[in-house]
N, C-alpha and C positions, 0 to 999 in steps of 0.2 A: 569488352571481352570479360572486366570482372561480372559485370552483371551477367551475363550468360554461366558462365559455371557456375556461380552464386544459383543460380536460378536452377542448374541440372545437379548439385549438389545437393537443394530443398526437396529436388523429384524422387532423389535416390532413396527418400525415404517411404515405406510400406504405409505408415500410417498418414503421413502427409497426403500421398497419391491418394486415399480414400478420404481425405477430407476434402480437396479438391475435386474430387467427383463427384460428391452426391455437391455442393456449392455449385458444380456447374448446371445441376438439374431443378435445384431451390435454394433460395434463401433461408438461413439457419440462424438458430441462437445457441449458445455453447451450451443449453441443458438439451436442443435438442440433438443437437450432435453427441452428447454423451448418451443420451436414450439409445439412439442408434446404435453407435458404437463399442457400449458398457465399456467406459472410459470414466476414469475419474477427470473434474474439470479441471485440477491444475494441467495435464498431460496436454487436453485440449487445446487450453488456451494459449502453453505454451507455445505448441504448434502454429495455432492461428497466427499468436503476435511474430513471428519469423516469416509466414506466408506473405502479413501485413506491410512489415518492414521492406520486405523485398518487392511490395506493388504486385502480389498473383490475387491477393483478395484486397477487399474492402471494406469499411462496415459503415454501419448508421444507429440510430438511436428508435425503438420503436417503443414509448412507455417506458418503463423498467427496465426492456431488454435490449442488448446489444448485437445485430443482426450482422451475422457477415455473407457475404457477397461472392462470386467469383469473378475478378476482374476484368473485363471484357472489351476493354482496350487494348489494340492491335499493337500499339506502340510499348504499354508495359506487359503485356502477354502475345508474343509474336503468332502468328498458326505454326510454327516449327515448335515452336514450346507444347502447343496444343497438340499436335501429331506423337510428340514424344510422351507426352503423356498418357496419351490413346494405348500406346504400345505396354508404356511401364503397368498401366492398368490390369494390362492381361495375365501377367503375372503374380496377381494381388487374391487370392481367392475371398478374403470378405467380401470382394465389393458385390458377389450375387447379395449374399444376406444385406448389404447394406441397403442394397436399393429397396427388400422386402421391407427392412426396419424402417424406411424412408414413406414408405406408403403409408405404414399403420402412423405413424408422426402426420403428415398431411391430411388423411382421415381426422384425426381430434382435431384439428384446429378448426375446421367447420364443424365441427357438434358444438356449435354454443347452448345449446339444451343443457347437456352434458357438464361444459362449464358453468352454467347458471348452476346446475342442482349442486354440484360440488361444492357452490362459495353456500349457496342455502344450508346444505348440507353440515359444516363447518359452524355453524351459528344453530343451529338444533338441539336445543338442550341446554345452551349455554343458561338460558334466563329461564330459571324457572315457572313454568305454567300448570297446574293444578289439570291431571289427567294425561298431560302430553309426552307420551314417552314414544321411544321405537319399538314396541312391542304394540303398544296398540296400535300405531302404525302399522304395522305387518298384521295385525291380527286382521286390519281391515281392507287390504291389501290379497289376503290370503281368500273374504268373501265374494270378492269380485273374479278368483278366478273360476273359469271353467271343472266343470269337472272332467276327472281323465284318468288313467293311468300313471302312477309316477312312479321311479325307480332311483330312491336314495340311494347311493354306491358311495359305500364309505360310512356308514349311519352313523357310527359309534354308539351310544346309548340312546340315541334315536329322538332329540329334542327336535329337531326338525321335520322327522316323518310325524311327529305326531302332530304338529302346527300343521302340513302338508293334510295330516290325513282328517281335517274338519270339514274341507273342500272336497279330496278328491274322491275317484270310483273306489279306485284301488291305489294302495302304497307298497310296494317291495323294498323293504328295508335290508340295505346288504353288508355285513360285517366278518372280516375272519377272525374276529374274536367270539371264542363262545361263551364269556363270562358277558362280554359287551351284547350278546344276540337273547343271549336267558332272559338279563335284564331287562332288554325291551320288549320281548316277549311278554313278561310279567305286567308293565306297567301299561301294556296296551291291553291286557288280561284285567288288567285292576282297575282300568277305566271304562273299560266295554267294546275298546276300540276295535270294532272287528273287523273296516277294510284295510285294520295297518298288520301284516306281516313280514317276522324277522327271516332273515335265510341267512343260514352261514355258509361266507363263501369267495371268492378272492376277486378285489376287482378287474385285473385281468383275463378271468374268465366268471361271469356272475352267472348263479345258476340262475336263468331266465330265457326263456323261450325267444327266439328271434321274432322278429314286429312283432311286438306284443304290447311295446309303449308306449305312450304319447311323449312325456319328457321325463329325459337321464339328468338327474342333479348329482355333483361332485362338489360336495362343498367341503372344504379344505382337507379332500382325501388323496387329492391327485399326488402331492410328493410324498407319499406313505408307502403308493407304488413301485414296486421292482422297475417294470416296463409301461412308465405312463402313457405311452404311446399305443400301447397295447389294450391298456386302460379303454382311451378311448376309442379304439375301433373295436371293442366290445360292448362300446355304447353305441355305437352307430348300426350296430349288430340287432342290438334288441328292440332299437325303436323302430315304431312302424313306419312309411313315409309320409313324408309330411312331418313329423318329431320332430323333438328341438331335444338339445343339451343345452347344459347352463355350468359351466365350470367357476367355481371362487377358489383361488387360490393364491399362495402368496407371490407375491412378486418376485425375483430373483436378489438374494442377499447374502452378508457375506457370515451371517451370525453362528459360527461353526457348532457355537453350545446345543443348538436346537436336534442335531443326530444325538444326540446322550437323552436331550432333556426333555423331549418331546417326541422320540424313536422318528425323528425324519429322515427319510431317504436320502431325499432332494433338496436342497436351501431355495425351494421355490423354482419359477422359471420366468421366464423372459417374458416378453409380447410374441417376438418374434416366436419361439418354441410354442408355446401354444396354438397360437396361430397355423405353424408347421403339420402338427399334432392332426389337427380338425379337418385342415385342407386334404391329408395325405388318407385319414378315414373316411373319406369323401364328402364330408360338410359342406355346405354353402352357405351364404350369405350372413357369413362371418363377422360379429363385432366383438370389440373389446377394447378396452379403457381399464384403467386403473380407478376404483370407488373409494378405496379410503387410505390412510394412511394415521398410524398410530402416532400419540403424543409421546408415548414415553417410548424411551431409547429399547431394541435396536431401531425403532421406529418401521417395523414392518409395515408392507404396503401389499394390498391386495386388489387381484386382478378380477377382474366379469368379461369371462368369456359367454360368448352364445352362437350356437351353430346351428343349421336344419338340415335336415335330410330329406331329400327331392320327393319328388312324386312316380319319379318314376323307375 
């Protein structure tokens, strides 16, 4: 009998039920349960080691990490325990977004591409080599691409529409600052650049013609946004079909100073949120991963989204 309310007393909790649920759909490790969840991992673990204790999960050793399980013995998890759970479920409103956050989690673990460039990634620069830098990287990065229409939203003083504009047809450079739009006005005036154009104007609503773009870049404009949601289906607006968006921006964190000290809106956003963002402007075939993550403290971490817009 103790075990039984032992067991319905572990249920009664909101966050346990959701730990138990996405466990009954996959196998986790507490950072990915925390990804999911945006949970710090003492909270987690604590949880888990209670679930453990009481024989609902299990775990094992995979490398490094420590994987747990949803129990799936009839004898320490009865089908009445499992029914009741079913029930308490329903009253849990995370667990829609849990299952969304569970997908994009499952998705990285097979990008071992991804994982290979990240450990490369990490070790770049470290040893000094004569010419090797990340600029000439992108410098020759930027000659293989296509040329096209591009529409930088968010320019600021426009270091990237001008890398963009050696490649492409055309560049729209869009800023609501007009001290940020003169200046890059001028230095595209003082270089010769002439398919790079400023327009001042709010990402929200950028002054640009509907399909009129091959790809909308937001590179770390999106939390500057009132309504970044807005943002982007203003980008899904102007591209033509077939277009692609490419959003960088930062991760979600807790670094409050960054509204003063860097006029941010937003402390970043999630996977999940962005993710939200793309699908609901009608995007498809959606990725995104987290690219880098800063050494020094708050140790910001930035997201690569990329989205297309159909053909049809």
């Amino acid at each position: 009998m103790a075990s039984i309310l032992n067991n319905l007393r572990l249920i009664s909790d909101p966050t346990r039920v959701r730990i138990l649920r996405l466990l009954r759909v996959e196998d986790l490790s507490v950072v990915e349960l925390q990804e999911i969840m945006a949970m710090g991992q003492s909270r987690i673990s604590t949880h888990l080691s209670q679930l453990k204790k009481q024989g609902l999960v299990v775990d094992r050793r995979s490398g490094k990490n420590v994987i747990y399980s949803f129990n799936r013995d009839a004898q320490a998890v009865p089908d009445g325990l499992v029914q009741i759970l079913e029930l308490a479920s329903t009253e849990v409103v995370e667990i829609g977004d849990d299952y969304a956050a569970l997908q994009l989690v499952v998705a990285k673990r097979s990008d071992r591409s991804r994982a290979y460039f990240d450990e490369l990634a990490g070790k770049f620069g470290r040893t000094y080599v004569p010419g090797r830098s990340w600029k000439s990287l992108a410098e020759a990065l930027i000659k293989l691409m296509p040329p096209m229409v591009i529409a930088d939203l968010g320019a600021g003083e426009g270091t990237l529409s001008q890398l963009l504009a050696q490649r492409a047809t055309q560049v729209i450079a869009v800023d609501h600052s007009q001290k940020m739009v003169d200046f890059g006005t001028e230095v595209a005036r003082k270089y010769g650049t002439d398919n790079l154009e400023f327009r001042l104007g709010d990402l929200e609503e950028p002054p640009i013609d509907s399909e009129t773009v091959d790809l909308a870049f937001f590179s770390q404009a999106l939390h500057h946004a009132q309504k970044p949601e807005k943002a982007v289906q203003s980008a899904f607006r102007i591209l033509k079909p077939g277009g692609t968006v490419v959003i960088l921006d930062l991760l979600k964190h807790q670094f409050e100073e960054a509204r003063d000290r860097y006029a941010d809106v937003w402390l970043g956003f999630s996977e999940l949120e962005i993710t939200r963002y793309l699908t609901q402007a009608g995007f498809s075939d959606i990725e995104i991963s987290v690219v880098d993550r800063e050494a020094e403290p708050p140790h910001f971490q930035t997201l690569m989204a990329i989205g297309r817009k159909g053909m049809g």
